[in-house]
C-alpha positions as a Markdown table, in Angstrom:
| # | Residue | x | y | z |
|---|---|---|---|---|
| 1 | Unk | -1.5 | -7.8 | -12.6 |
| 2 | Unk | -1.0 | -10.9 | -14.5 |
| 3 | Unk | 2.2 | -10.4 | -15.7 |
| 4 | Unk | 3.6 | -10.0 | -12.5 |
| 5 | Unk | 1.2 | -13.5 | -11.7 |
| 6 | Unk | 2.9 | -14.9 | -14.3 |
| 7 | Unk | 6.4 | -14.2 | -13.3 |
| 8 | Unk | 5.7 | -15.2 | -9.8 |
| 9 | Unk | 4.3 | -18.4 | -11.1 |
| 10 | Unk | 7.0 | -19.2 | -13.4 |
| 11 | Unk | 10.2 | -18.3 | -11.5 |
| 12 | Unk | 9.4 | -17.7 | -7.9 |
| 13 | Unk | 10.1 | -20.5 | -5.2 |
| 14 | Unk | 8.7 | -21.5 | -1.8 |
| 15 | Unk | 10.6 | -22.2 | 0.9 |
| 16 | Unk | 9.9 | -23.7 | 4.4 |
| 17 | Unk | 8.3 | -21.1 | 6.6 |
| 18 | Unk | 6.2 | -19.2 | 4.3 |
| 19 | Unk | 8.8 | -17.9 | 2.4 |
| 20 | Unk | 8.1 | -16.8 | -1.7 |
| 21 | Unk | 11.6 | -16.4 | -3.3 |
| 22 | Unk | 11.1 | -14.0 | -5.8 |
| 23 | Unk | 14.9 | -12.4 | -5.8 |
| 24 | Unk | 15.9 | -13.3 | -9.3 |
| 25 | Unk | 13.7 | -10.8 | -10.8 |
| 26 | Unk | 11.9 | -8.4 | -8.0 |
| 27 | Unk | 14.3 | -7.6 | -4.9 |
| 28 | Unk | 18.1 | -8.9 | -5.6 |
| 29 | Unk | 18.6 | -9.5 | -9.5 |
| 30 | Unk | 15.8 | -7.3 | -10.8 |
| 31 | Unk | 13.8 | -7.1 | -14.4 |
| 32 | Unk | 13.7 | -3.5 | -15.0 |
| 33 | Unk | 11.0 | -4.4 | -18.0 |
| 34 | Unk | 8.8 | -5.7 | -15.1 |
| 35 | Unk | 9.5 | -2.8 | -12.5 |
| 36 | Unk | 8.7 | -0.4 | -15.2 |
| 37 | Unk | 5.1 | -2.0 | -16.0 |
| 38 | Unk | 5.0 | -2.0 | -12.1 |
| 39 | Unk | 5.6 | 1.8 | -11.6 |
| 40 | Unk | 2.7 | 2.0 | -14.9 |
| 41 | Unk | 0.2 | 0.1 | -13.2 |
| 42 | Unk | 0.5 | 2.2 | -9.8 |
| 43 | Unk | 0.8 | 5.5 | -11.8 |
| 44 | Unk | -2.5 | 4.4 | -13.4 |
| 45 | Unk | -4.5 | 3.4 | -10.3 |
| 46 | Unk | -3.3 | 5.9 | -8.1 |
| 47 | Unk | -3.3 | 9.1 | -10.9 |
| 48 | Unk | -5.3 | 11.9 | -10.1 |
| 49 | Unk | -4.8 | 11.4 | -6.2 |
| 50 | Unk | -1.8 | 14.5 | -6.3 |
| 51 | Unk | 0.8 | 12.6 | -5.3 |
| 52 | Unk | 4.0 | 14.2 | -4.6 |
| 53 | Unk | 6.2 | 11.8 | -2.8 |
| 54 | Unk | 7.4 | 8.3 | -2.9 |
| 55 | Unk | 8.0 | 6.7 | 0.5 |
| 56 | Unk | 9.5 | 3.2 | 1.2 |
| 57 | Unk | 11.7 | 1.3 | 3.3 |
| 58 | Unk | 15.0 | 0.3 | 2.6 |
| 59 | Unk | 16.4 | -1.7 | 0.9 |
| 60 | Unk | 14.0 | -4.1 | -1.4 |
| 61 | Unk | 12.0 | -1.6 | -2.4 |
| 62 | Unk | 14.1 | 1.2 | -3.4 |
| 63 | Unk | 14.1 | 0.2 | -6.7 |
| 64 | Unk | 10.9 | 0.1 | -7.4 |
| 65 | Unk | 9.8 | 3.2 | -5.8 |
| 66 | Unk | 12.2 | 5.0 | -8.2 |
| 67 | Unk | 10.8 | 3.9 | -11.1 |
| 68 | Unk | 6.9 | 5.0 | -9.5 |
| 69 | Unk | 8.7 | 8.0 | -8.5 |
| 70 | Unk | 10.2 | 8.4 | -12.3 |
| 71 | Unk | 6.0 | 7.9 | -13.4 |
| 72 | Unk | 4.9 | 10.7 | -10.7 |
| 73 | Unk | 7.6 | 13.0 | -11.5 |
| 74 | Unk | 8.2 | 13.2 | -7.7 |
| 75 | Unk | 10.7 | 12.7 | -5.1 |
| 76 | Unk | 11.4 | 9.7 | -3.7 |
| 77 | Unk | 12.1 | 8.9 | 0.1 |
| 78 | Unk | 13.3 | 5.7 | 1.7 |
| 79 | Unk | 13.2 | 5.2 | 5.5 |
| 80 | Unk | 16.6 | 4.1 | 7.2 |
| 81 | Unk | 16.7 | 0.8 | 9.1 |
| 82 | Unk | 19.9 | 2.9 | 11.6 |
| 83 | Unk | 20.1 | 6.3 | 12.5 |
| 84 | Unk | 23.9 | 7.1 | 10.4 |
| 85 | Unk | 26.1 | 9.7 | 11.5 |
| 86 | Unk | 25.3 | 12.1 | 9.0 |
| 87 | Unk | 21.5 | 12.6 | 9.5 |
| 88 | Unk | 20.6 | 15.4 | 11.4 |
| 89 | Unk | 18.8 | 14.6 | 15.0 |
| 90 | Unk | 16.1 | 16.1 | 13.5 |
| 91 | Unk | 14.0 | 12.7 | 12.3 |
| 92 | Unk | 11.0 | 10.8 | 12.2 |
| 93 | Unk | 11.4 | 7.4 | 14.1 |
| 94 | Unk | 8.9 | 3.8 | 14.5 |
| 95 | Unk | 9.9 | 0.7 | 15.3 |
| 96 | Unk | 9.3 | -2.2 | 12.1 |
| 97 | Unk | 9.3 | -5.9 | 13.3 |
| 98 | Unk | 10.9 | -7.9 | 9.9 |
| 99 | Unk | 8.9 | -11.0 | 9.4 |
| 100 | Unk | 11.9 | -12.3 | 6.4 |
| 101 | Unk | 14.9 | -11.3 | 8.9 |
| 102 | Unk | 12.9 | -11.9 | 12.4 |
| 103 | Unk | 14.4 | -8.7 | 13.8 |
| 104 | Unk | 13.0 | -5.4 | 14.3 |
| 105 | Unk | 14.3 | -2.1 | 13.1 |
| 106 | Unk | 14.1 | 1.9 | 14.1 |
| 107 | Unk | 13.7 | 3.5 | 11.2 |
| 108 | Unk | 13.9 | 6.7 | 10.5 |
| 109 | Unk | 13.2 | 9.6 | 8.3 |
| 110 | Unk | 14.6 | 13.1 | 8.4 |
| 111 | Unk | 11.8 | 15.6 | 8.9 |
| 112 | Unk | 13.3 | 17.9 | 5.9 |
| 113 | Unk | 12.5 | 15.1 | 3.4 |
| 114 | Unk | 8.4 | 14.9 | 4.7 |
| 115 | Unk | 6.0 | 17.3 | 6.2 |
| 116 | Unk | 2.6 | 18.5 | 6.0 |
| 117 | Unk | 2.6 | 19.7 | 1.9 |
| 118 | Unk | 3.3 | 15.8 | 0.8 |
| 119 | Unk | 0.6 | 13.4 | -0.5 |
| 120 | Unk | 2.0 | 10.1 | -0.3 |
| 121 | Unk | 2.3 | 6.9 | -1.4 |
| 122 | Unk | 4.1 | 4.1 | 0.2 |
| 123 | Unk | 5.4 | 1.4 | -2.2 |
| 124 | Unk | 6.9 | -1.9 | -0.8 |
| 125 | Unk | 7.9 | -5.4 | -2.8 |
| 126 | Unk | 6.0 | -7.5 | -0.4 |
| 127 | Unk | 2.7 | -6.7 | 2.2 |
| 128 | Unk | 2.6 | -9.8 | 4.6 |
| 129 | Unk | 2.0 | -9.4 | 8.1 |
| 130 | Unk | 2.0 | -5.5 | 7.0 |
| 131 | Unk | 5.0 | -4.1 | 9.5 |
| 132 | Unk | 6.8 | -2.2 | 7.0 |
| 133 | Unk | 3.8 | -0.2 | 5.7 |
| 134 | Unk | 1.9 | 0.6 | 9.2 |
| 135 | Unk | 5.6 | 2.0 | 10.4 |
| 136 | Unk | 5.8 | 4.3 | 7.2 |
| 137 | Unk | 2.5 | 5.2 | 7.8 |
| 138 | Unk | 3.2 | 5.7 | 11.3 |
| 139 | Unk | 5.9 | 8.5 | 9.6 |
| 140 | Unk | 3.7 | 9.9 | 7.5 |
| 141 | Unk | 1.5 | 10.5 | 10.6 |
| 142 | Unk | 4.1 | 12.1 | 12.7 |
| 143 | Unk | 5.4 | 14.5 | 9.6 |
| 144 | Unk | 1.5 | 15.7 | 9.9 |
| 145 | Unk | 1.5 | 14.5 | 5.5 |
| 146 | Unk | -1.2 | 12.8 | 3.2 |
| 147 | Unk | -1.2 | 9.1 | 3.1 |
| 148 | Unk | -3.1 | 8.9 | -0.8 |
| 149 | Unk | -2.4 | 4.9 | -0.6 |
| 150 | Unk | -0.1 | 1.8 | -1.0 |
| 151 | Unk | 0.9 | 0.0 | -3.3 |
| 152 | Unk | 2.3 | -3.9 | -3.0 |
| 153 | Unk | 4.2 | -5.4 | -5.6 |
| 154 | Unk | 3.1 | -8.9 | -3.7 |
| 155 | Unk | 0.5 | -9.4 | -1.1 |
| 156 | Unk | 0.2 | -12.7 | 0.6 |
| 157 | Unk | -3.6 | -11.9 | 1.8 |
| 158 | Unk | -3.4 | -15.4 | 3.9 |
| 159 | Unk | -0.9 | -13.3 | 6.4 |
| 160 | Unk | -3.2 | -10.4 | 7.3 |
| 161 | Unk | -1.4 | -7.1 | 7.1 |
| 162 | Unk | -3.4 | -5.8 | 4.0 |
| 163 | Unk | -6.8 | -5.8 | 5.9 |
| 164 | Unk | -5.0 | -4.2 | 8.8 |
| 165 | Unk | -4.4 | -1.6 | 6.7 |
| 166 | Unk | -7.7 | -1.4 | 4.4 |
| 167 | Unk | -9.1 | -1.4 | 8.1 |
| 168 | Unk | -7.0 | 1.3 | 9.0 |
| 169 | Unk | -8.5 | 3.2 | 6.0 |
| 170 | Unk | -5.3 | 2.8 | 3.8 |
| 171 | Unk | -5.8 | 2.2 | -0.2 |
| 172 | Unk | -4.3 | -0.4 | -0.7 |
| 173 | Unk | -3.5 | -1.6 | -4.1 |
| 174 | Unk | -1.5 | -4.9 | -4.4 |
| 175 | Unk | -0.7 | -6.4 | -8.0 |
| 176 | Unk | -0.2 | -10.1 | -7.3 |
| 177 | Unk | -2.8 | -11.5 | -4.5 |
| 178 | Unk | -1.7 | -14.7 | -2.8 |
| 179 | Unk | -4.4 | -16.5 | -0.9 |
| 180 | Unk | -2.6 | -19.5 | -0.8 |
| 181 | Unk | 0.9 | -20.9 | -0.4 |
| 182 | Unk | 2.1 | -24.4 | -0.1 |
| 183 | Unk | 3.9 | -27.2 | -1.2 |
| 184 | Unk | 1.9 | -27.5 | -3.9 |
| 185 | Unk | 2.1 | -24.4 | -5.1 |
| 186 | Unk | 0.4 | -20.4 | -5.2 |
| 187 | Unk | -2.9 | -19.6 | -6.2 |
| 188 | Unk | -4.0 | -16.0 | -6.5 |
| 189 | Unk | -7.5 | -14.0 | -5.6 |
């Protein structure tokens, strides 16, 4: 998606460690414009495919998957990095290593928000080493639902977790490709 390209290109930073700072328009401060045309371009690619639930993982992508929810006319679910005291012991758990916070989470989904009637797509900001997706599809799995696809807002492709998915037989359908990261900048394929 070239306008997300663009954006990336023109106020995204690199940090030490593989790191592309993109918070001042995708995952802190956000450009509702740009998540908007987002939530169109997955609505386009994944139409047709009966989808009939949003699922992500807190809390970057929440946003986002609202607005594909919004396209889709569908619920939208969001997995919990902690079990809270006011979920039901009746869930869907996986661990998810975090490659940004170097930690790894149980999250969790309660099983009255996905079961076997959902067709599903996961949407997430980033798909790097591809731990958040694989654990929601790892929830999907258990609530015995549809995985239709994935979409990525950003996919650094040099990091490996989309072909574990496309592998895996996911869909995957990432708007900004990054095959390259460095000091001297991004380049896209």
């Amino acid at each position: 998606m070239e306008l997300l390209e663009q954006r990336i290109l023109a106020d995204g930073r690199l940090l030490p460690g593989g790191i592309l700072k993109v918070d001042n328009f995708l995952n802190h401060q956000m450009d509702p414009m740009l998540l908007q045309a987002i939530a169109k371009e997955w609505k386009r690619l994944f139409d047709g495919e009966g989808v009939n639930k949003i699922l992500t993982i807190e809390a970057s992508g929440i946003a986002m998957a609202i607005l594909v929810g919004l396209e889709f006319g569908c619920p939208v679910v969001f997995a919990k990095k902690s079990k809270t005291k006011n979920l039901s012991d009746s869930l869907y758990q996986t661990e998810v290593p975090s490659f940004t916070h170097g930690n790894t989470n149980t999250v969790v989904v309660s099983k009255a928000y996905l079961g076997p009637g959902d067709r599903v797509l996961l949407i997430d900001d980033f798909l790097a080493t591809g731990a958040a997706l694989i654990g929601l599809k790892a929830l999907v799995e258990q609530a015995g639902a549809t995985l239709v696809g994935a979409g990525a807002a950003i996919e650094k492709r040099f990091q490996g977790g989309g072909d574990k998915l496309r592998e895996a037989g996911v869909r995957v359908e990432s708007l900004a490709r990054i095959v390259e990261m460095d000091d001297t900048g991004i380049k896209f394929g």
